[in-house]
C-alpha positions as CSV (number, residue, x, y, z in Angstrom):
1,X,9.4,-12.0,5.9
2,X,9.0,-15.9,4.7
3,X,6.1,-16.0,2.2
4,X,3.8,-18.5,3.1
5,X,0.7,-18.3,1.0
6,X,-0.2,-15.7,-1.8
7,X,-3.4,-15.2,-4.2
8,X,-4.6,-12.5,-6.7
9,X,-7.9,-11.5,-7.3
10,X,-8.4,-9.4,-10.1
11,X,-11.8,-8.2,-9.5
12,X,-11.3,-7.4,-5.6
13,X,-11.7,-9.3,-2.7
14,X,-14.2,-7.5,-0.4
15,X,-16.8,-7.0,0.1
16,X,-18.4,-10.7,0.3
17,X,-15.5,-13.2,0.5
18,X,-14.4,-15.2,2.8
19,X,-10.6,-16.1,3.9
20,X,-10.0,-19.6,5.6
21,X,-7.4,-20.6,7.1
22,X,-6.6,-24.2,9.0
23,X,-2.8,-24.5,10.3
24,X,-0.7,-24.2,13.4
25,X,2.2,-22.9,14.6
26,X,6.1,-24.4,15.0
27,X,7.6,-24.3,18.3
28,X,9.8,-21.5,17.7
29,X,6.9,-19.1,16.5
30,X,7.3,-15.4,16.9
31,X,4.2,-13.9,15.0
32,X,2.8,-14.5,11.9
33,X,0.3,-12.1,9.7
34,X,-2.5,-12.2,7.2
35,X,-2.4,-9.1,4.7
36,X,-5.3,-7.8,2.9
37,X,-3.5,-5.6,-0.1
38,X,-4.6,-3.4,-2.6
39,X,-3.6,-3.7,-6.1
40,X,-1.9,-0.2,-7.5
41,X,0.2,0.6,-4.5
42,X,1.8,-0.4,-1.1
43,X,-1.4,-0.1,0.6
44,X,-2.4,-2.6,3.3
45,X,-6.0,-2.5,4.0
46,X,-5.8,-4.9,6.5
47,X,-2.9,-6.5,8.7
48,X,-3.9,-9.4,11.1
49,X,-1.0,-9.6,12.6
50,X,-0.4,-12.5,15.8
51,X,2.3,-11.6,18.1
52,X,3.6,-15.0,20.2
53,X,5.8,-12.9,22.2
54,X,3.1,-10.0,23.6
55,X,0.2,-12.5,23.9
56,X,-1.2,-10.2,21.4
57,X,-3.2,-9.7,18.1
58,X,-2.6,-6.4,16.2
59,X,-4.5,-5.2,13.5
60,X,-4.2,-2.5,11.1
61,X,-3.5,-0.4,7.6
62,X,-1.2,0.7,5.8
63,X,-2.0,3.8,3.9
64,X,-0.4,6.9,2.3
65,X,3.3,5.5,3.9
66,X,2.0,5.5,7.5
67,X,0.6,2.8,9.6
68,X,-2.9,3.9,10.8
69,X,-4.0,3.6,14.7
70,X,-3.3,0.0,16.3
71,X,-6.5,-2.1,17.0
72,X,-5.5,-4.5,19.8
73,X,-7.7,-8.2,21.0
74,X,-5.9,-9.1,23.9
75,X,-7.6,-12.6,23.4
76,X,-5.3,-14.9,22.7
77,X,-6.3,-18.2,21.3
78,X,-3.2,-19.3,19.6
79,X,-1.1,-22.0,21.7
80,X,2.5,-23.9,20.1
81,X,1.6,-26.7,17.9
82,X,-1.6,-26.2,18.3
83,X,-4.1,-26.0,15.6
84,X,-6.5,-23.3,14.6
85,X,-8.9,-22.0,11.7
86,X,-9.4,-18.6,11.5
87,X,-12.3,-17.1,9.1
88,X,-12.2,-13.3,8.1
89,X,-14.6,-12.0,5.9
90,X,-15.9,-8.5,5.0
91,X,-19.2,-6.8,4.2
92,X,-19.4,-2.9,3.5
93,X,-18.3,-1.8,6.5
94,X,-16.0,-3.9,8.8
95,X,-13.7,-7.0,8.4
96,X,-15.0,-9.9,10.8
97,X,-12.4,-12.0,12.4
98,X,-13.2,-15.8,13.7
99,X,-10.8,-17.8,15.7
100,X,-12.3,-21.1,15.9
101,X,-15.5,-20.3,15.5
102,X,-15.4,-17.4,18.2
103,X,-15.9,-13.8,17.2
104,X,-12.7,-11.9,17.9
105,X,-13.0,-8.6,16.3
106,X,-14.4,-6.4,13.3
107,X,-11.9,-4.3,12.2
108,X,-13.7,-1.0,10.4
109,X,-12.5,-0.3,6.5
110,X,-10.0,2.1,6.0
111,X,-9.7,1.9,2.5
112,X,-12.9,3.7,0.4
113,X,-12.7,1.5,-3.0
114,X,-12.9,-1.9,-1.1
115,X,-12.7,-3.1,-4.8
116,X,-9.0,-2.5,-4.9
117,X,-8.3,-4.9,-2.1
118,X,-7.0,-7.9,-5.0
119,X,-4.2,-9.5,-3.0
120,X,-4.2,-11.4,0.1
121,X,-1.3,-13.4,2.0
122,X,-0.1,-15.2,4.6
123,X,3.3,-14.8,6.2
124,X,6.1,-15.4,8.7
125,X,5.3,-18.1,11.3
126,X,2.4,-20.9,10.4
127,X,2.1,-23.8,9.0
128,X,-0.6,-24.2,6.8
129,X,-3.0,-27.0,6.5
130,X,-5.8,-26.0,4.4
131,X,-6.5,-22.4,2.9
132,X,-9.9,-21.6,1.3
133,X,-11.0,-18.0,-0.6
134,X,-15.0,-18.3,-1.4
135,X,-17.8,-16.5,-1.7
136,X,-19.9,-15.9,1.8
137,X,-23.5,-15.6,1.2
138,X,-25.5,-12.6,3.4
139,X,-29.0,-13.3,4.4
């Protein structure tokens, strides 16, 4: 796993913020992922996890040592050296992934204290142009 991008947030990072992410990907990409952790433990609350080789975007958790049930888009936006934004934010009840401006999925918390999700990072294959955490406003 090649770090690419981490950040802490002591006070949680869902529900209300918003994850942005400009890059693209080298030539030789095999997958890379965006994890949503949680602060005390090895939870993952969220995985977004690209896989070049399947065509395929995988999400899911990590809880209690066990990955939870795959969630699978079989849209596939993501091209070699291409570039992308992806936006994922959260309310009370779902994660809301944007690929270029195009709804993708909502992804369904698994984890009850969405105040524990502190950490979020990028990894393995991207390059990364511009990354922004902020606060999304809910009319």
């Amino acid at each position: 796993m090649t770090l690419r991008f981490e950040a802490f947030c002591p006070d949680g990072l869902c529900p209300g913020w918003c994850f942005l992410l400009k890059g693209e990907t080298p030539a030789e990409a095999n997958k890379f992922e965006i994890n949503f952790l949680c602060d005390k433990d090895d939870r993952i609350a969220f995985q977004f996890n690209t896989r070049f080789t399947e065509s395929d975007i995988i999400c899911n958790s990590f809880m209690a040592n066990h990955w939870g049930k795959e969630e699978r888009c079989s849209n596939f936006p993501f091209g070699v050296k291409e570039p992308f934004q992806i936006e994922i934010y959260s309310d009370n009840g779902y994660f809301y992934v944007y690929i270029d401006d195009t709804k993708v999925m909502q992804y369904k918390h698994r984890v009850e204290d969405l105040k524990t999700i502190t950490k979020v990072q990028v990894v393995n294959d991207v390059n990364i142009s511009s990354l922004e955490i902020t606060k999304k406003h809910y009319y």
